[in-house]
N, C-alpha and C positions, 0 to 999 in steps of 0.2 A: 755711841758705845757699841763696838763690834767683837763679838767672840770669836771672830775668825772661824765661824762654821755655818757653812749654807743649807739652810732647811727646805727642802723640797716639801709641796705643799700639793699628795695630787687630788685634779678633781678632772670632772669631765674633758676641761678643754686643755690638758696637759696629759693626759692617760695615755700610754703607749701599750697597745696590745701585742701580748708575748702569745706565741702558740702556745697551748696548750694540750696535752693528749688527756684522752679521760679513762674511761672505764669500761672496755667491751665482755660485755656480755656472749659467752659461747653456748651458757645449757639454755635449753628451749624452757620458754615463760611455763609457771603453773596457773597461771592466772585463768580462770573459770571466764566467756565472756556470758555477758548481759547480768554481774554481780553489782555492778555499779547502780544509788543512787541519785535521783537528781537533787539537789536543794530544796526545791519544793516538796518533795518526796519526805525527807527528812526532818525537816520542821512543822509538816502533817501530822506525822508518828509523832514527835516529840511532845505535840499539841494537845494528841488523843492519849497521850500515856502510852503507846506502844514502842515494844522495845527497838531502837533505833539500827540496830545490825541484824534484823529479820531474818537470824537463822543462818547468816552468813558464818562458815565457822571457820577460824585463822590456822593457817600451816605454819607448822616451828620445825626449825632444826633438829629436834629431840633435846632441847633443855625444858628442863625444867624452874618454874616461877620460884625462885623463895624470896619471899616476902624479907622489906626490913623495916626489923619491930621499934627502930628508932624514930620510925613513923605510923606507927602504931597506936589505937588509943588503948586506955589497959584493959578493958574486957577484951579486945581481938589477942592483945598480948598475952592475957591465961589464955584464951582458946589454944592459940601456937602452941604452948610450952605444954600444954597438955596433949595435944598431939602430936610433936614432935617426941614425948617423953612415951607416949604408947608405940611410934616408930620405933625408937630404941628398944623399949621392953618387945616387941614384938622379935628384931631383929637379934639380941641375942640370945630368944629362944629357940629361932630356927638356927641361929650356931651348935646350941645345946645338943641340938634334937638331930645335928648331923655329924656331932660328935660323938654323941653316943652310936650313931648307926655306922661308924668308923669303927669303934671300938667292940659293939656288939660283931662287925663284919671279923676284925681281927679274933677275936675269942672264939668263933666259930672256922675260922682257918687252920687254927695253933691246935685245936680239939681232933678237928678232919687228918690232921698231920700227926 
């Protein structure tokens, strides 16, 4: 019984290697040296209860984490919503508070004039 279609099948001893180009790197590393632990190092601290990134602290791009509450349990899930919900009340009261000093600026221009 032949489908008339030949299935290639690769493994090591038929693998043909295609070049490849990869990924060059131009800006200079930020990489701090002697940050590195060893293994032993690590499952020491783990052992004794110490924290295992010993002060090491991670460089980000400037984003920011948001959490997703779809993996959340529900006490962390009130936390969020309650602090997201004082983010907002916070943020449109300094809308408020630079609307008004818009309007306080105008009233005091229209007056001077």
């Amino acid at each position: 019984m032949s489908t008339g279609h030949k299935f290639k099948i690769a493994n090591s001893m038929n693998y043909q290697f295609t070049q490849q180009t990869g990924e060059t790197i131009t800006k200079p590393s930020m990489t701090i040296p002697d940050q590195t632990m060893s293994i032993r190092e690590i499952l020491d601290r783990y052992a004794r209860g110490l924290p295992i990134e010993a002060g090491k602290v991670p460089i980000y791009d400037g984003e920011e984490y948001t959490p997703d509450p779809r993996y959340m349990d529900l006490a962390d899930r009130q936390e969020y919503m309650e602090y997201a919900k004082d983010q907002i009340k916070a943020y449109k009261e300094s809308k408020t508070d630079q609307q008004n000093e818009v309007k306080t600026d105008q009233k005091s221009d229209a007056q001077a004039e």
